[in-house]
Phi, psi and omega in degrees: 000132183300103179313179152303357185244348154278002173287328209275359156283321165288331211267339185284328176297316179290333151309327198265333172290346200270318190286335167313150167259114172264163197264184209249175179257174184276015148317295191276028186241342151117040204241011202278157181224147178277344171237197188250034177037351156125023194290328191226155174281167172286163171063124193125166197294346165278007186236150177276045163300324190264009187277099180275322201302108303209130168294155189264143149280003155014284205278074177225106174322340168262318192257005167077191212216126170243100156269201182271353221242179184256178235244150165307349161232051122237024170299327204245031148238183196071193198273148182119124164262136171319128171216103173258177219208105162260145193199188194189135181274356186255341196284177184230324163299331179288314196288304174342301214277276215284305190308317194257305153295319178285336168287351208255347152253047159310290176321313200280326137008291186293311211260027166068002177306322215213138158248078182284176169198135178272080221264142152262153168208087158336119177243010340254122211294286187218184160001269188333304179314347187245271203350308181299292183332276188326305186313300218303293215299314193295338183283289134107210164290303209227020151255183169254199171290312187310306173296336162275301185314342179270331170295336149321273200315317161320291197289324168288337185301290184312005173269150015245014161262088202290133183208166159265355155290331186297312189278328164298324160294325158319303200290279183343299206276344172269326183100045163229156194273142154324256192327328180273350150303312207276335178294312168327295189277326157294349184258352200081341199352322169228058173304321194283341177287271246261339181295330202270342161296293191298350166291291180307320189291317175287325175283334179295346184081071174238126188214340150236181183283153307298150188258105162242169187238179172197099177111266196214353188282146175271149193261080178314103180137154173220317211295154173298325189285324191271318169323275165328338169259019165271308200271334177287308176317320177302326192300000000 
């Protein structure tokens, strides 16, 4: 786990990151399904017994999707190789992956080398694997891409103790309202966005945590060292 004296680096990587052009999730490439195909059991805080909230519109191939990611016609352009990233906030190898790994392709990042993007994929660990997603989405939704990606960067600092006061001080401290993030993440609201990531992940063969692509193709290798001789062979 990254100490204090690797922070003031993780927190600059994440600045550069909010300003990167990122890629889209497959919800706005038209990958969304009306049911769960059988993704989850019944009953439960994983089913909409608990969805009080009106389903969103999020999801359109001609009006794009607001997420942390950018409209379906710039995932595969501009500078930088595509490198996406399935995760789970509940998961302890996905929060490993970003506290440790992930800071250490700060350069390539700075130097337009590198475009991550973050798919959600539920798997789902507990609660928290559905809950977050909505918060991130909800944020946002009503923000900017810098501002989610810094509520992210939160919600990794704060794992695994996860509160809805902790995410109502988050949303709150970017200038997003608090309370409609935690109403977000208590209904799921936009449970179908992280369904629908995880849907693309799963046709991508993504079976454990955290998994990368580059498109859909899988990307041999996870450690910051191997990522990087992936994107330098590319350069």
């Amino acid at each position: 786990m990254i100490g204090p004296d690797n922070e003031p680096t993780r927190r600059r990587f994440l600045a550069a990151a909010g300003t990167t052009t990122l890629a889209g999730t497959s919800g706005c490439l038209g990958w969304l399904r009306g049911d769960s195909d059988g993704d989850e059991p019944g009953g439960g805080w994983h089913t909409e017994e608990f969805t009080t909230a009106e389903a969103t519109e999020t999801f359109s191939y001609r009006e794009g999707t607001r997420t942390p990611y950018a409209g379906v016609d710039q995932i595969y352009t501009g500078g930088g190789t595509l490198v996406v990233v399935y995760f789970d906030y509940a998961h302890k190898p996905s929060i490993r992956w970003w506290r440790e790994e992930f800071p250490k392709l700060s350069d390539l990042l700075a130097n337009d080398a590198f475009r991550p993007t973050l798919l959600m994929y539920p798997l789902p660990v507990n609660e928290w694997s559905m809950l977050l997603p909505s918060a991130l989405f909800e944020v946002r939704a009503r923000g900017t891409r810098a501002d989610a990606w810094a509520f992210h960067e939160a919600l990794v600092d704060a794992a695994p103790s996860y509160t809805f006061d902790l995410l109502r001080d988050h949303a709150e401290e970017i200038g997003v309202d608090g309370d409609a993030v935690v109403e977000a993440a208590r209904t799921r609201r936009r449970r179908n966005q992280a369904l629908s990531d995880r849907r693309l992940g799963r046709d991508s063969g993504v079976e454990t945590l955290p998994a990368f692509r580059w498109g859909t193709d899988p990307i041999d290798g996870s450690t910051a060292a191997e990522l990087r001789q992936f994107i330098e062979d590319r350069e």
